[in-house]
N, C-alpha and C positions, 0 to 999 in steps of 0.2 A: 471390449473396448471402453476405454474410459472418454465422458461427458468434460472432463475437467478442459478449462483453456486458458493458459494460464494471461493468454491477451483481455480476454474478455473479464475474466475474476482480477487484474490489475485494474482494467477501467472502474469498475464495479467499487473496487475497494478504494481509490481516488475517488470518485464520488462521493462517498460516503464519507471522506473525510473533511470534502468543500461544501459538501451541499447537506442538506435533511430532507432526505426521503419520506417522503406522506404515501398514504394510502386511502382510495375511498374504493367505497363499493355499494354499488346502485341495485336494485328491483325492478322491474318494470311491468306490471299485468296486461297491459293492451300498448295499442298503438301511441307512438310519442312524438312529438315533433319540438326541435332542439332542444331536448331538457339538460340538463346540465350537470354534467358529471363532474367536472372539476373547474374552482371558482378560479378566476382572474386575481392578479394580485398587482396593484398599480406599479408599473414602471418595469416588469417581470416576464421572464417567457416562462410556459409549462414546458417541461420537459420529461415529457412518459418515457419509463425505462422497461414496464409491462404491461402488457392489457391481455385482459381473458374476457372474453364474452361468449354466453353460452346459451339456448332458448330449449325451449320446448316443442315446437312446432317449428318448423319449416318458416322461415320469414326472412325479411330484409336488413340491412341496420348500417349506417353512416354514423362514424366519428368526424363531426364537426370542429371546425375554430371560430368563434364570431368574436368582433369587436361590434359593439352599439351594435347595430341593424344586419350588416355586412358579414356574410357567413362563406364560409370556402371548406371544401372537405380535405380533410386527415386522410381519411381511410375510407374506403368503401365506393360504391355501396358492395359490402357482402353477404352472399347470400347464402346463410345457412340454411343447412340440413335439419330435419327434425331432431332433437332429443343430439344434439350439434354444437358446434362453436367452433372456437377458435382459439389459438394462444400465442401469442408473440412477446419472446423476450427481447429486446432490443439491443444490442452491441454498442451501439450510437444512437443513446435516445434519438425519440422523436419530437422532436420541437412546433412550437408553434409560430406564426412565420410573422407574428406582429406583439410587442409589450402588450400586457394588458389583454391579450383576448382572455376567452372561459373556454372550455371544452365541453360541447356538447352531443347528445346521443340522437337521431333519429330513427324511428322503428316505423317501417311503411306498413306492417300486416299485425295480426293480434297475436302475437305468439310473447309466452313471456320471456323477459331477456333479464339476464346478471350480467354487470359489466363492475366489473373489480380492476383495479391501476393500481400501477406505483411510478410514481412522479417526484419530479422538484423543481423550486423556482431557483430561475438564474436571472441576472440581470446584461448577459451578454450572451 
């Protein structure tokens, strides 16, 4: 059975002809509280199209949005498995629900975490 779709590989390739896909990719050794995985861009929503996060231990982890003080969660909290993760490719990114917020990572236990993205700003 073929992966191919061709709704999803149209969205994809429309994207990519409006927007510029970025990529960041994070480390984490112990516990973290909002750190921040992808920056704000004034006037801008982030818009994730993939996240993969992956740990070594057994631990917790919240994809955040914050503007100034004011934080609301994305995703989570999920809770992987040892030597575990996750991967979500999104069909309909995931957006952030205010301009201007950041994207940030929470890790409630010591277990170390990678969180890699692919995103773009939109202005609508």
């Amino acid at each position: 059975m073929s992966s191919y779709n061709p709704i999803v590989t149209s969205l994809r390739e429309g994207l990519n002809t409006k927007y510029t896909t970025q990529r960041s990719n994070h480390n984490f050794t112990s516990a973290a509280t909002d750190s921040q995985i992808i920056a704000s861009s004034a006037g801008q929503y982030i818009n994730i199209t993939d996240l993969v996060i992956s740990t070594d231990e057994a631990g917790t982890v919240s994809v955040n949005e914050s503007v100034g003080t004011t934080a609301s969660t994305l995703i989570g909290p999920l809770y992987l498995a040892a030597d575990g993760g996750m991967v979500s490719n999104y069909s309909r990114p995931l957006k952030t629900s205010e301009e201007g917020a950041n994207v940030e990572l929470t890790i409630t236990d010591s277990a170390k975490v990678t969180v890699s993205t692919n995103y773009f700003y939109s202005d609508d």
